[in-house]
C-alpha positions, 0 to 999 in steps of 0.5 A: 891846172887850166891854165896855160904856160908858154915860153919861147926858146929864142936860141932853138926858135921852138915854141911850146904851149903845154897844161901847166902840169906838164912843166918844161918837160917833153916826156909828159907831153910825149905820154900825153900824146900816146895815151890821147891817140890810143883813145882815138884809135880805139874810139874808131875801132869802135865805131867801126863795129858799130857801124858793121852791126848797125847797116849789116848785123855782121862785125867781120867779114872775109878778106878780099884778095885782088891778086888771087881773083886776077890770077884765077881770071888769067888761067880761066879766059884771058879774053876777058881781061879788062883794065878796069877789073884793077877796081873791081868792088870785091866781095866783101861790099859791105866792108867797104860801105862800113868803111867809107860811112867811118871815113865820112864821119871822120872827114865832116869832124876834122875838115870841120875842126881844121877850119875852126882853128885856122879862123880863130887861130890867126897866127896859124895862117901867119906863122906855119912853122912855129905857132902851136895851140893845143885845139890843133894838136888835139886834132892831130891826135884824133887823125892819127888815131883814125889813119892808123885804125883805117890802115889796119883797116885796109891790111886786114880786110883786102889785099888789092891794088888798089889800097897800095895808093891808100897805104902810101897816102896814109904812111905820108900823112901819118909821117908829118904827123910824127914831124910835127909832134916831134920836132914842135914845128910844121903845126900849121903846115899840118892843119892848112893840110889837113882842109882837104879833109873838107874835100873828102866829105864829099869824095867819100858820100860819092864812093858810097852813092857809087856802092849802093848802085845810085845811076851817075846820072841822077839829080843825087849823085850828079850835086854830090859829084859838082860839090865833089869837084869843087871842093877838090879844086879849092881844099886840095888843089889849092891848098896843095899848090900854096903848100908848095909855095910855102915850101920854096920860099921857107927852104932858106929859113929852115935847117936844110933836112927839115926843109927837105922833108917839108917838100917831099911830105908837101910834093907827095900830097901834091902828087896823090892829090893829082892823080885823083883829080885825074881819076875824078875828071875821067869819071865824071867825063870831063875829059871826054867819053873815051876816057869816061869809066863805065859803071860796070866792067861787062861780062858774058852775061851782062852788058852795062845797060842793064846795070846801069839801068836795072837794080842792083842786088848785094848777095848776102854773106850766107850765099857768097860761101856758095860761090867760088872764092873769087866771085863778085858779090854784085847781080843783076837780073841777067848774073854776076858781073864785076862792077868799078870800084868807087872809092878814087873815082 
C-alpha cells in the first residue's frame, strides 16, 4: 500500500504518481484530493479560533464595513478626507491581528515545505510541466485549504477596499491550483510560485509589528522591514520574472489555451507582486519622503507626533458598542485617530 506506481502516457504526455490503491483511475484521486483539502480548510478554521481565544478570549467579532464608514465621513466633514483613510485599520484590529498570526504560520510551513521539495526534488526544477511527487501535491491541498479558509475569512469579517486586491490574489492563486490538480501539469510552475510564501514570512510579522503599534524606527521593526525587502526581491520578484521567462519559452510546446492560461495566471502574479513592492518601497521611504506613508492619518484631535511617539491603546470590545458604528477602535492620549493599515505596507 506504500508503494508507488507510475506510468507515463507517451501519447497525452501526462505523468501520473498515485498510491498504488488508487489505480489508473482519476476519480479516486479526485475524492482523495477533496477529502484532503476539507481537512486543511477545517484544520485553518480551527486554528483560526483558537487563536482568537488565545490573544483576545473572543471567537468572533464585528464585521467591518469600509464603504459605510467613508460614506458617513463624506456626509460629516469633506475637509478631512484623506487618501490614506482607504487603509484605515478598522475596528475590529483584533480580527486582523488573529488573521495575520494564521497567515504567518501558514507562510513559515508552506515556504518551508515548497523549498524542501524543490531541493530534493530535482526534476521539479527541470521539468516544470510534467514532473509530479506527491510531497508537492500535498502541499497544494494544505494551501488550498488555507486560501479558501482566509477567503471566508475576509468575506465574513470586513468589507473594504482593501481585501478586493486579497480576493483577486486568492481566486488567481486558487485557479493554477485547480489547473494543476486537473489537468496533472503545472506541478512545478505551482511550487516555484509558491517560494514567495518565503517572503510572506516576513510581510505578515511586519503587518503585525505594525498592529500592535512598533515605532518604524525601532532596531525590531527596521530588521524585520530589511528582511521583508530582500526577501520580496529574490522569492517574488525573481522568481516572478523566471515564471515569466518559463512561460515565453514553453508557449511553443504546450496546446495554445494552456499556454495562454499559464501567462495570464503568471503576468497577474507579476503584476500583484509589483504593486506591493511599490507599496512597500513608499512605506519604508525608499522612494523619497514625499511618498513615505505616515503611520497615522491626523485628525482634529491628533497630530501624528503623538502617535508616533506616544503608546497606543486598542479599546476593547465592551467600549466599542459605546461608539458610533464607524469609529476607530485606535487611542491615543489626546482621541481617536485613524491609523494606516498595515497589511500591504
Amino acid at each position: 500500500m506504500g508503494q508507488k506506481r507510475e506510468y507515463y502516457d507517451w501519447e497525452d504526455n501526462f505523468r501520473y504518481t498515485y498510491p498504488l490503491f488508487f489505480g489508473e483511475q482519476p476519480w479516486p484521486f479526485l475524492f482523495y484530493s477533496i477529502s484532503m483539502v476539507v481537512v486543511s480548510f477545517l484544520l485553518f478554521r480551527t486554528l483560526q479560533f483558537v487563536v482568537r481565544w488565545y490573544l483576545f478570549g473572543k471567537c468572533t467579532y464585528r464585521t467591518f464595513n469600509y464603504f459605510g464608514l467613508r460614506a458617513n465621513a463624506g456626509r460629516n466633514s469633506s475637509r478631512n478626507s484623506d487618501s490614506r483613510d482607504l487603509s484605515a485599520i478598522p475596528p475590529n484590529k483584533k480580527w486582523r491581528i488573529s488573521n495575520e498570526a494564521v497567515s504567518l504560520g501558514h507562510s513559515i510551513v508552506s515556504g518551508l515545505w515548497a523549498a524542501y521539495a524543490l531541493l530534493y526534488y530535482k526534476q521539479l526544477m527541470t521539468d516544470l510541466v510534467f514532473y509530479r511527487c506527491e510531497t508537492a501535491i500535498y502541499l497544494i491541498f494544505l494551501s488550498t485549504g488555507y486560501l479558501l479558509h482566509d477567503l471566508l475569512d475576509l468575506l465574513v469579517n470586513e468589507q473594504s477596499a482593501r481585501i478586493i486586491e486579497l480576493l483577486f490574489h486568492h481566486v488567481v492563486v486558487l485557479s493554477a491550483f485547480a489547473i494543476t490538480m486537473i489537468s496533472q501539469r503545472f506541478l512545478g510552475v505551482v511550487i516555484f510560485g509558491l517560494l514567495m510564501e518565503l517572503n510572506s514570512i516576513f510581510l505578515h510579522s511586519r503587518s503585525l509589528l505594525n498592529l500592535y503599534g512598533i515605532d518604524k524606527k525601532s532596531p525590531s521593526f527596521r530588521i524585520i522591514a530589511l528582511l521583508n525587502m530582500v526577501t520580496l526581491f529574490f522569492f517574488r520578484l525573481c522568481v516572478s520574472v523566471y515564471l515569466i521567462y518559463f512561460a515565453a519559452t514553453s508557449a511553443f510546446d504546450l496546446p495554445w489555451y494552456q499556454a495562454v492560461v499559464n501567462s495570464v495566471v503568471i503576468l497577474s502574479l507579476f503584476i500583484t507582486n509589483s504593486v506591493l513592492t511599490y507599496r512597500l518601497m513608499a512605506a519604508d521611504g525608499l522612494l523619497g519622503k514625499n511618498r513615505t506613508r505616515k503611520s497615522p492619518a491626523a485628525t482634529q484631535s491628533t497630530v501624528v507626533a503623538d502617535v508616533e511617539h506616544g503608546a497606543l491603546a486598542v479599546v476593547e470590545e465592551e467600549d466599542e458598542e459605546q461608539l458610533s458604528p464607524h469609529s476607530i477602535a485606535i487611542q491615543t492620549g489626546n482621541g481617536s485617530i485613524l491609523v494606516e493599515d498595515a497589511t500591504q505596507t
